[in-house]
C-alpha positions in Angstrom: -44.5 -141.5 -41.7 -42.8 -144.4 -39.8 -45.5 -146.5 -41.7 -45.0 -145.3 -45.1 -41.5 -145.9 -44.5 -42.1 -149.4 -43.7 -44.2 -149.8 -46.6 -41.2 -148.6 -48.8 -38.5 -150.7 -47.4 -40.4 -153.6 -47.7 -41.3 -152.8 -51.3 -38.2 -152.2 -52.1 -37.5 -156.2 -50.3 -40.4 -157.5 -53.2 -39.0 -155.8 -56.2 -35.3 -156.6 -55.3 -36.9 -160.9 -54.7 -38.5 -160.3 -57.8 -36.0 -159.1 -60.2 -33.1 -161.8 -58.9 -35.5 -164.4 -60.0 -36.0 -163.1 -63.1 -32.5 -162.4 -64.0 -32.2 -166.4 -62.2 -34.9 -167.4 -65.0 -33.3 -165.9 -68.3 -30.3 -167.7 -67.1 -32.4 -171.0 -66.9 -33.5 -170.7 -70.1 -30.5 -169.6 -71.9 -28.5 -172.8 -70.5 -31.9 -175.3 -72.1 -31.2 -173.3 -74.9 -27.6 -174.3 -75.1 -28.5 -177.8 -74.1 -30.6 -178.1 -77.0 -28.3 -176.5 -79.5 -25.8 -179.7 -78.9 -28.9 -182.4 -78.6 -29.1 -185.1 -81.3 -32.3 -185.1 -83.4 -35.1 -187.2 -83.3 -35.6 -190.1 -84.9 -38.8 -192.0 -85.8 -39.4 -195.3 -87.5 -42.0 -194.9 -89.4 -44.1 -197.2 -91.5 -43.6 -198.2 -95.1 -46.1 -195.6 -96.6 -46.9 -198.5 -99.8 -48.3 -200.3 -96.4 -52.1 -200.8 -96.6 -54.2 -200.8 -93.9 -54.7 -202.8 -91.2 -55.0 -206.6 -91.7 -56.9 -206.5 -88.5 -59.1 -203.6 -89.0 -63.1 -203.9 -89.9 -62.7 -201.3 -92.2 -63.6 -202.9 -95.0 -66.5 -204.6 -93.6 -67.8 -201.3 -92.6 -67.4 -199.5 -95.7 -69.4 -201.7 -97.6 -72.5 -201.9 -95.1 -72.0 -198.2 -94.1 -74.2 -196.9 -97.3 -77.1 -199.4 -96.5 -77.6 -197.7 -92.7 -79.9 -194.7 -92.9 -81.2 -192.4 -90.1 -85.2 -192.6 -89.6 -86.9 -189.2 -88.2 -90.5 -189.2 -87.2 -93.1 -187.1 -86.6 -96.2 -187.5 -84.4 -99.3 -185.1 -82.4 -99.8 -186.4 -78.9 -102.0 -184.8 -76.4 -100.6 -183.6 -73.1 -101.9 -185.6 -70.5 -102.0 -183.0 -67.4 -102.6 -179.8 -69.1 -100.4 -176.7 -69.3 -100.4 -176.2 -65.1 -100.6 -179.4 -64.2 -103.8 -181.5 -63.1 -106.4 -179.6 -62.2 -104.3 -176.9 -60.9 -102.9 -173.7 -62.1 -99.4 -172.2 -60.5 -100.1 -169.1 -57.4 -97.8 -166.8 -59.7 -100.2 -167.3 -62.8 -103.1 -167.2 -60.7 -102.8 -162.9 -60.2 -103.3 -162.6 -63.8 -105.8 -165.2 -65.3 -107.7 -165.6 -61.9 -108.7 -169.6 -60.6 -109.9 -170.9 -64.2 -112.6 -172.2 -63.5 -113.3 -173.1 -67.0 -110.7 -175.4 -67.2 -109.1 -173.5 -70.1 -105.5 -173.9 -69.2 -105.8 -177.4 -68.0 -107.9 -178.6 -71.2 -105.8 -181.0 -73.2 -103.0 -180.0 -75.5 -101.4 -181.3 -78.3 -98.1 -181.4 -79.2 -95.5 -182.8 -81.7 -93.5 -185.3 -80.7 -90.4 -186.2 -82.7 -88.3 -189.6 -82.6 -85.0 -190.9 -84.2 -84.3 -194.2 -85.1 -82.5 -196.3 -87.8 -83.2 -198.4 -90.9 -82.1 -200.4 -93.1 -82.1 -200.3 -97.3 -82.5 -203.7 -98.3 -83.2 -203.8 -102.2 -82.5 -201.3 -105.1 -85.9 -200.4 -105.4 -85.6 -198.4 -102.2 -87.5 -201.0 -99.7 -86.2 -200.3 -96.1 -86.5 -202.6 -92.9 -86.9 -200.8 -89.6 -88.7 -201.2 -86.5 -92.4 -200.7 -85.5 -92.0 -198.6 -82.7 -89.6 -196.1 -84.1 -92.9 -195.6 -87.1 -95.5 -196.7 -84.9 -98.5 -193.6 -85.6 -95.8 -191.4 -87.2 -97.8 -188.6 -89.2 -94.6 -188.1 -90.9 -91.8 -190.7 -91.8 -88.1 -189.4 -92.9 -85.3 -190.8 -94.2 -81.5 -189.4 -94.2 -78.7 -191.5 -96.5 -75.1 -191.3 -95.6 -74.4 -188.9 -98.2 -77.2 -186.6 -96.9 -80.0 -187.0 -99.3 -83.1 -186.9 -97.9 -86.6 -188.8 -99.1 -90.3 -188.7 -97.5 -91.1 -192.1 -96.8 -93.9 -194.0 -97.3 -94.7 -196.7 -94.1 -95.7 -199.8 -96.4 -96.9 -202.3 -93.7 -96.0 -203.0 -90.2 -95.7 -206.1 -87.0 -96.6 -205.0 -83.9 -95.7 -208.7 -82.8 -92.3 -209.0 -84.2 -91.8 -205.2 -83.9 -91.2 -204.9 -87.8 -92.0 -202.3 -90.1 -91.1 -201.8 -94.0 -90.5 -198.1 -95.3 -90.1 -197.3 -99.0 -88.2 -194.2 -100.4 -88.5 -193.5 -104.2 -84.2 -192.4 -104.8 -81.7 -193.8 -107.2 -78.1 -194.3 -106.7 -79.4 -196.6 -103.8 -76.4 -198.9 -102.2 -78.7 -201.8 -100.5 -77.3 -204.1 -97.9 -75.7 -207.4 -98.5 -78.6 -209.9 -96.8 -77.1 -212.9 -94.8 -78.3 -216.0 -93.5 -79.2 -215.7 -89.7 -80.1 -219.2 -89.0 -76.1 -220.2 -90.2 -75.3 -217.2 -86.8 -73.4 -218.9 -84.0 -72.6 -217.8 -80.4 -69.5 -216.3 -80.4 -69.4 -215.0 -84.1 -68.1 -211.1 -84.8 -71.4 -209.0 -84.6 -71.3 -205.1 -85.7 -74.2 -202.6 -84.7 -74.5 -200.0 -87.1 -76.8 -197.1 -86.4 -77.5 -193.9 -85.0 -77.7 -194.1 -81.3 -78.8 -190.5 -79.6 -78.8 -188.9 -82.9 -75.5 -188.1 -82.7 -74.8 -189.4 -86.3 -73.6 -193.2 -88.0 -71.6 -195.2 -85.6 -70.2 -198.8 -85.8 -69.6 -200.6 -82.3 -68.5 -204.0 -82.2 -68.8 -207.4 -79.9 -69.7 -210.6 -80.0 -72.8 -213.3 -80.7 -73.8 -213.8 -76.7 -76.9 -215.7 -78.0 -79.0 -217.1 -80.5 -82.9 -218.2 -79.8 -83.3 -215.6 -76.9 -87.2 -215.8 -76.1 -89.7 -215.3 -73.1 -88.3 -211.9 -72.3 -92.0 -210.4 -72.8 -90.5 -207.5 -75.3 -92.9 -208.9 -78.6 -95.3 -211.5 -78.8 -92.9 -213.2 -81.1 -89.4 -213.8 -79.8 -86.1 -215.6 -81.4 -83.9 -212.7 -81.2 -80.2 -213.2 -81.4 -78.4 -211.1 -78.4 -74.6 -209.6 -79.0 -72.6 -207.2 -76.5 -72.2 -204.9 -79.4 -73.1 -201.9 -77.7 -76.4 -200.6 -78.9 -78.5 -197.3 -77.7 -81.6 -195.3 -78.2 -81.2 -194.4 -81.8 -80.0 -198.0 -83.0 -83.1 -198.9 -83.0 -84.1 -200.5 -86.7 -80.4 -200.2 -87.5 -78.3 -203.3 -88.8 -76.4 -206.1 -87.2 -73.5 -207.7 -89.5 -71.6 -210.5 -89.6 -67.9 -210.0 -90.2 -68.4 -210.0 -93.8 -70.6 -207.4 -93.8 -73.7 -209.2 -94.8 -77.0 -208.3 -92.7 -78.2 -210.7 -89.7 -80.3 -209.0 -88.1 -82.7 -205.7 -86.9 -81.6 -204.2 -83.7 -84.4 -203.9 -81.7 -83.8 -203.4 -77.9 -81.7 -203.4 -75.2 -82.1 -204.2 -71.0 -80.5 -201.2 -69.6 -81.9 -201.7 -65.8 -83.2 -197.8 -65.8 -79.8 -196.2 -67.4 -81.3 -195.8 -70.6 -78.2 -196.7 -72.3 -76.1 -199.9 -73.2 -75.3 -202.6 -70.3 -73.9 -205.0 -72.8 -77.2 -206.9 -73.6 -78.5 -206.3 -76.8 -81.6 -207.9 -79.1 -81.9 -208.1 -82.8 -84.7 -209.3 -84.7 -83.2 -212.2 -86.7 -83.0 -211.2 -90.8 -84.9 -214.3 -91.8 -87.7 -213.6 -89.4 -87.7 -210.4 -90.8 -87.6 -211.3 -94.0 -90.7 -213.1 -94.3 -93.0 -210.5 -92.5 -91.4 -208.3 -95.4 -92.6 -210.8 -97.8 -95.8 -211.1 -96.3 -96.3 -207.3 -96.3 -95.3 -206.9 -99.8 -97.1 -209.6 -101.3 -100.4 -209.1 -98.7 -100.5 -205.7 -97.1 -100.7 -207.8 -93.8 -98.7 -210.5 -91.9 -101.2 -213.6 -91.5 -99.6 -216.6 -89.3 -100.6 -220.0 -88.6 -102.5 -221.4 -86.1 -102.2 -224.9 -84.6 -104.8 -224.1 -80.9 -102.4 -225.9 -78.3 -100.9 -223.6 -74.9 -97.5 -224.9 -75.3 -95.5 -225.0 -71.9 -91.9 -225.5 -71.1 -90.7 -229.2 -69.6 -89.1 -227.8 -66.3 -87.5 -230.2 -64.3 -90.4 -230.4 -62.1 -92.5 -231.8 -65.4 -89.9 -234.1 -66.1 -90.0 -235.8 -63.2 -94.1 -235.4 -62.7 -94.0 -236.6 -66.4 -91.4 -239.5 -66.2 -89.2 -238.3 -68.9 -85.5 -237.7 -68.5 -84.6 -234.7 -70.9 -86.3 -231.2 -71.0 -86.4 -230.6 -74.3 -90.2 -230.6 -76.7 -92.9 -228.5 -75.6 -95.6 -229.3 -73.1 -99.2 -229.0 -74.3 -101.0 -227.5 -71.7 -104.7 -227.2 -72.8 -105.7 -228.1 -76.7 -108.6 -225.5 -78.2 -111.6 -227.0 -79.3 -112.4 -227.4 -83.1 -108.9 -226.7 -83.7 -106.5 -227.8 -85.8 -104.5 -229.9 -82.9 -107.7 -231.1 -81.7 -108.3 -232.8 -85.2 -105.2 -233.9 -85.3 -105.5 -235.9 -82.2 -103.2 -233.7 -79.8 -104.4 -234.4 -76.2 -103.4 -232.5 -72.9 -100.4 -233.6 -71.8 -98.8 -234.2 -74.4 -95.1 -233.5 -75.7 -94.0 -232.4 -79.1 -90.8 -232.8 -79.8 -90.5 -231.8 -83.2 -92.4 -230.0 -86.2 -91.7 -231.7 -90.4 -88.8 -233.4 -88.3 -86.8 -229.8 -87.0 -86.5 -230.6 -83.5 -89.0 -228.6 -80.8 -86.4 -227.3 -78.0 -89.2 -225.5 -75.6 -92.6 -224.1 -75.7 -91.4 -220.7 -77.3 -89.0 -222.7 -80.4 -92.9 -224.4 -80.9 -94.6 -221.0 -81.1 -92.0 -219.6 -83.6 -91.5 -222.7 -86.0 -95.7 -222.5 -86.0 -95.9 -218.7 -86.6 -93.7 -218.8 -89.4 -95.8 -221.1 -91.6 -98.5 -220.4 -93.4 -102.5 -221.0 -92.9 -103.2 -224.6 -94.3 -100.0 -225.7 -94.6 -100.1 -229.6 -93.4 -97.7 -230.7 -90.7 -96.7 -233.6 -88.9 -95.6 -233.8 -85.5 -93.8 -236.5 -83.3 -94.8 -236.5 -79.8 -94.5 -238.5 -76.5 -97.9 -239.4 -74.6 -97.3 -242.0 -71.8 -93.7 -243.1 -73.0 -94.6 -243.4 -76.0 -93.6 -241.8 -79.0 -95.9 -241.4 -81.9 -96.4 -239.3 -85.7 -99.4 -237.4 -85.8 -100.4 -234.8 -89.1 -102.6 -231.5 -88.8 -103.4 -229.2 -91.0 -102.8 -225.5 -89.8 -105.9 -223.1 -89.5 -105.1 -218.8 -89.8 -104.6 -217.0 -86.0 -107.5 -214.8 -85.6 -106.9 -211.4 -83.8 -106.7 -212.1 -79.5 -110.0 -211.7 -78.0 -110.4 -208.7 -75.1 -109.2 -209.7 -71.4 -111.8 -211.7 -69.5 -112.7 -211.0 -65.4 -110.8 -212.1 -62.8 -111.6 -213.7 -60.1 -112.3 -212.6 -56.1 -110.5 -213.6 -53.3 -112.3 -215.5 -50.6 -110.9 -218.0 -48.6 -111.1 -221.9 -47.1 -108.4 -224.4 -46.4 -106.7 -226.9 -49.1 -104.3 -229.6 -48.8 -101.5 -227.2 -49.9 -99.5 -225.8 -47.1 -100.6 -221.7 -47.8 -103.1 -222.4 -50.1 -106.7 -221.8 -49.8 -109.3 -223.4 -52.3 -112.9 -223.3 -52.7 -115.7 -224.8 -54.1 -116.4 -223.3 -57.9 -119.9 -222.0 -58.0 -121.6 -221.4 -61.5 -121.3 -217.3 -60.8 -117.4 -217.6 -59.4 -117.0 -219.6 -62.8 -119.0 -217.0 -64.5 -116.8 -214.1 -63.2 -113.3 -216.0 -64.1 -115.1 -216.4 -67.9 -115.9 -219.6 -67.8 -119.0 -221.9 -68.2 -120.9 -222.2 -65.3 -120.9 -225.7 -65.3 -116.8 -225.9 -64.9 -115.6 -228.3 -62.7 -112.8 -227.6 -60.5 -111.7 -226.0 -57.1 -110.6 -222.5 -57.1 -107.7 -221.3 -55.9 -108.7 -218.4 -53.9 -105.6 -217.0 -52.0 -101.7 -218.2 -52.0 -99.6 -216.7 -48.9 -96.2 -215.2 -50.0 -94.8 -217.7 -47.8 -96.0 -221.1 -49.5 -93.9 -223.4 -50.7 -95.8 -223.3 -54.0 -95.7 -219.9 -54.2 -93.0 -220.1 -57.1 -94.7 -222.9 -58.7 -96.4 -220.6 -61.1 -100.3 -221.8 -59.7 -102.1 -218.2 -59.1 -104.8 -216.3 -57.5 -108.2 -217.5 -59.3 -107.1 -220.6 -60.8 -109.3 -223.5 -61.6 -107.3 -226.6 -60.3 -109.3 -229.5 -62.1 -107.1 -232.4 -62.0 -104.6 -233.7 -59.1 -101.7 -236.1 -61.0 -104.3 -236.7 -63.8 -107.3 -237.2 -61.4 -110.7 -235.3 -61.9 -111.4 -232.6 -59.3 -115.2 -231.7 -58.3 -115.0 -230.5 -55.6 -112.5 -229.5 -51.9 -113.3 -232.5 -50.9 -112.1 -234.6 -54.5 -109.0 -232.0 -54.0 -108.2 -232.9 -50.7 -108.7 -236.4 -51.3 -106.5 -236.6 -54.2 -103.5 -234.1 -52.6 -103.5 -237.3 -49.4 -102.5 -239.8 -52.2 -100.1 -237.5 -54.7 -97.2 -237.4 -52.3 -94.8 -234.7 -52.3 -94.9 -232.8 -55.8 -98.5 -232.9 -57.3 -98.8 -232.3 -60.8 -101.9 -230.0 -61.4 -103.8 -229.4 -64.3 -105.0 -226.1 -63.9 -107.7 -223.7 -66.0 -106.7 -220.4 -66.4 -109.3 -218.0 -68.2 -110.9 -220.7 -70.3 -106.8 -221.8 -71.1 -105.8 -225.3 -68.9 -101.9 -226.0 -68.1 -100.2 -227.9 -66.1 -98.2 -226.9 -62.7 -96.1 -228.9 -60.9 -96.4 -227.6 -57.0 
């Protein structure tokens, strides 16, 4: 009993606590109440509502490009390429009810539908739309969606693995096609909006700024000039539109260097409209994209080949090895040579030469102004058609002897070695058989079955010619090296 009566009491404590704050709160809130009854209104300054919008504001831009984006789905079978358990295994809790399968009916190949989202963008009234390769690229079944949710089966009407381009067509009326700009009149630091549908999460508009024009190298397509912008651009904007701030179309998003995220780190890539537009043209008028083909392996002038070269700015391209029967070789290009400009548009590196070449047509006749020895001179060739790439040739082995390269071993270039790299057995040349990570060379960009067949412009037989020739080069040889049939030069 003494504990029940405890119990009570101190129940009786609670409740009494309890109801003095409650009785405390209903007098807090009646005095706010009275507070407020003798508090002023409000008062807001609000904006003229004959104001229009926002001087400032992209809106306008946007609405008129906004009709011209469209969302790409597609549709392709892949086959699984472990099987359903795995490889070559099947899961212990499976195994008690379809035994070891040993006939390999669980782990057989399976296919699958695979289904991707991208962009594109509607260039012309008759329903022609630009996208990218890879977001059609073996797509049994190509979709588009418009902005005011019509949807059309679309028909892939050609496509460039190289420049990652591909041209869609939807039969629709009513179409609202994109204003086309100029992209070669685009300057670093100009407005850029992306306009797509990143993730699939619907249109979206982000904006930022031009960071570069010319962008090439980056090994992403064969053929490179892409214009970069900070505009932040995802999975999904792929094929989608770059504009200026006037709304007109510069460009074909394309990719973006996301270090592993998978998502924007600032550093975008567009496929310049002009470039585009011609492998359009080409398509349209063709079926196929055919490009020039001039037979030179164009280098950059690095410092190092400045110097090697005596010339004081790094601007033209190098030519590293000239193709025989080509069109350079009739034209009179030699190894060692520098162009430094094509019909007089001046040649800033080895990649601006493979673009401006690329982008004419077969037997169109050019004329070139290059420097050989100090020398400038004007030199014509008419351009042949570039055949498909031929397969990858062997590569070489790695045996070993001394050179007069700190780290690098050489050896003699037998007629089977010569063989095995793809070349004719009679090659002359020293082959470069191993390179320690440690070499001062090592950066240089000489590698591991290279044919080194000149030392500063002097034939190489033999070690012993190499050697020879390294004693009297001095510090930074210029080598002429062959690389699976393909000569360059490297400055080590």
């Amino acid at each position: 009993m003494k504990g029940c009566m405890v119990w009570t009491r101190r129940k009786g404590v609670v409740l009494g606590i309890g109801l003095a704050l409650t009785l405390g709160g209903f007098g807090a809130v009646r005095a706010a109440m009275d507070a407020a009854a003798t508090r002023p209104p409000a008062t807001f300054r609000l904006a003229d509502p004959n104001e229009g919008p926002s001087r400032s504001s992209f809106a306008p831009v946007v609405k008129k490009a906004l009709p011209a984006v469209v969302e790409v789905t597609s549709s392709k079978v892949v086959k699984t390429p472990a099987g359903f358990f795995g490889p070559g295994q099947m899961d212990p809790f499976f195994r008690q009810f379809f035994g070891d399968d040993s006939s390999g009916r669980f782990n057989a190949p399976r296919e699958q539908r695979e289904q991707g989202v991208g962009s594109g963008v509607i260039v012309s009234p008759e329903g022609y739309i630009l996208t990218n390769n890879h977001v059609v690229d073996g797509a049994k079944d190509v979709r588009v969606v418009l902005t005011d949710k019509r949807e059309f089966k679309a028909s892939v009407v050609g496509t460039d693995a190289k420049t990652d381009i591909a041209v869609l067509k939807i039969d629709g009326s009513g179409l609202s096609p994109i204003m086309v700009g100029d992209s070669s009149k685009v300057q670093v630091g100009d407005y850029a909006l992306a306009i797509g549908n990143p993730f699939g999460v619907g249109q979206t508009v982000t904006m930022g700024i031009v960071s570069a024009t010319g962008r090439g190298g980056l090994g992403i397509e064969d053929y490179e000039d892409f214009i970069q912008t900070d505009a932040p651009i995802n999975p999904g904007n792929s094929g989608g539109a770059l504009v200026n701030d006037r709304g007109e179309l510069i460009g074909i998003n394309t990719a973006i260097l996301s270090h592993g995220s998978g998502g924007n780190q600032g550093i975008g890539f567009a496929v310049p409209v002009n470039l585009a537009r011609q492998v359009m043209d080409q398509i349209l008028k063709n079926g196929k994209v055919t490009r020039a083909y001039l037979g030179v392996v164009p280098q950059d002038v690095t410092p190092a080949m400045a110097k090697a070269f005596g010339v004081k700015e790094q601007k033209g391209a190098l030519v590293g090895d000239v193709s025989p029967n080509s069109p350079a070789q009739r034209a009179g290009l030699e190894r060692g040579d520098i162009i430094l400009d094509v019909n007089g548009k001046e040649v800033a590196d080895a990649n601006g030469l493979r673009m401006t070449i690329s982008m004419m047509q077969p037997d169109s006749t050019v004329s070139f102004k290059i420097l050989r020895d100090g020398n400038t001179r004007e030199l014509t060739a008419k351009l042949g058609e570039l055949e498909p790439p031929r397969g990858e040739r062997a590569s070489a082995e790695k045996p070993g002897s001394e050179s007069g390269l700190e780290g690098v071993a050489v050896e003699n270039l037998t007629p089977q070695t010569a063989r095995e790299l793809g070349l004719p057995a009679n090659t002359p040349g020293v082959v470069v058989a191993d390179i320690s990570p440690s070499s001062p060379v090592a950066g240089s960009g000489l590698q591991e079955g290279d044919v080194i067949q000149e030392v500063n412009r002097k034939p190489v037989k033999n070690v012993a010619d190499y050697q020879q020739a390294l004693r009297s080069a001095g510090k930074e040889p210029l080598l002429l090296v062959n690389r699976h049939g393909n000569t360059l030069y490297v400055a080590a």
